[in-house]
N, C-alpha and C positions, 0 to 999 in steps of 0.2 A: 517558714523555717526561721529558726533564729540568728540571728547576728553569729552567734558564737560559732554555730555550724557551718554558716558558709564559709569562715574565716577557716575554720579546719579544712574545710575541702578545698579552699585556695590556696592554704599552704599547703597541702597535698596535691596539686595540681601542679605546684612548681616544683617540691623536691620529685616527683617524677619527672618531669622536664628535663631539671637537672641531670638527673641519674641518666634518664635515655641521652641527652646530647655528651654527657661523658663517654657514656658508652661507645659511642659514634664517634667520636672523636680519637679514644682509646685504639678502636679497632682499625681505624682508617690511617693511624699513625702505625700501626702495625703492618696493614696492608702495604703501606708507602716504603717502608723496611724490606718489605719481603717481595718489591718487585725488581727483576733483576737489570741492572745496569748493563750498557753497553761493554761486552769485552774491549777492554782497553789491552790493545795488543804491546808490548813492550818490542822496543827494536832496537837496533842496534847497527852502527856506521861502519860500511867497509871502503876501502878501496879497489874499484876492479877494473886492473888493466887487460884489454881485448888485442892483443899484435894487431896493425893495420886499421885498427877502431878507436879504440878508446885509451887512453892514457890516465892514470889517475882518476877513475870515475868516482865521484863520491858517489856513495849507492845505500839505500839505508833497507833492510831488511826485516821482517819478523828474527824476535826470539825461535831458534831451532830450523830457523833456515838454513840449506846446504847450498855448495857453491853453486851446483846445477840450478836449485833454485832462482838466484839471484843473476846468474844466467837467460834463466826461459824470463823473469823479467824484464832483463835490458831488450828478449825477443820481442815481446808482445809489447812494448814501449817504444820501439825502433823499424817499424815496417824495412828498412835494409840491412835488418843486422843478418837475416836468413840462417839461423838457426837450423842443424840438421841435426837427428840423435837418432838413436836407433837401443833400443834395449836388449838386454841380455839376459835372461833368466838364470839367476842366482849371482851373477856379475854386479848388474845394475846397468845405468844408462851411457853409454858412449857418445862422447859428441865425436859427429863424423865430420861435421862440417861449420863452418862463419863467413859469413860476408864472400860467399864464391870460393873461399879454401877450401879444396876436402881433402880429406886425408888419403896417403899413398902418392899422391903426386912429388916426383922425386924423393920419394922416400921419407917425407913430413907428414908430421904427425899433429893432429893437435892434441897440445898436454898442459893441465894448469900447475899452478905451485901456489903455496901459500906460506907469505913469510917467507920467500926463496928458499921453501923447501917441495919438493915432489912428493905428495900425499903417497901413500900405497894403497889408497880404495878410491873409489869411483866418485865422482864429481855431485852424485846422487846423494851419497854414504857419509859426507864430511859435515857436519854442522859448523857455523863461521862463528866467530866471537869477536868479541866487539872491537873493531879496530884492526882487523884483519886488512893483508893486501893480497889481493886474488892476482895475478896472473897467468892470462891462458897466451901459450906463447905456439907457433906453427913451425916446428923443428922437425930434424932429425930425430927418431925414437932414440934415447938413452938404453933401450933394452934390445 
């Protein structure tokens, strides 16, 4: 073979090269684009006061959390908070019970508020927003 030939097939050896490692390259920067990241969940800081528990808890939440959520989490983070609920179908979830309170014992009731106001739907039903003050207080029903 002559000079001039190899020299064609060497440089055809390397713009192949080329072209497949672009290729590779191309697609694997694609592949790296298209694999999906960790949900970054967004949250957001409440405050939740528990009567006889907690006072000003900073407590920070998922986005679309409701107050009972952030509730069953102080449960499952606090082996003596003793969390009691009991559900209602089409109601939602009632807390019946905290830390040994349950409700009906002289006539107390456990009932939250938020922003010292008394929600009208169930502790299930409320999503929190950001900077919210929870208070679950062991009274007398208001109704």
């Amino acid at each position: 073979m002559n000079n001039k030939v190899l020299q064609i097939l060497g440089l055809g050896t390397v713009v192949l090269a080329l072209i497949f490692g672009l290729s590779a390259y191309t697609d694997r920067q694609t592949n790296l684009q298209n694999v999906p990241t960790e949900d970054v969940q967004e949250v957001i800081n409440i405050s939740l006061s528990v009567e006889g528990v907690y006072t000003n808890k900073s407590v920070t939440v998922a986005v679309g959390d409701t107050v009972y959520d952030a509730l069953e989490a102080l449960n499952q983070e606090d082996p003596e908070f003793l969390l009691i609920t009991k559900e209602y179908p089409g109601l939602g979830i009632l807390v019946e019970g905290i830390n040994g309170k349950v409700n009906g014992v002289e006539d107390k009731y456990w009932q939250y508020f938020v922003n010292d106001t008394m929600p009208q739907v169930g502790a299930d039903k409320l999503e929190l927003k950001d900077r919210d003050s929870v208070e679950w207080r062991y009274e007398k029903s208001q109704f």
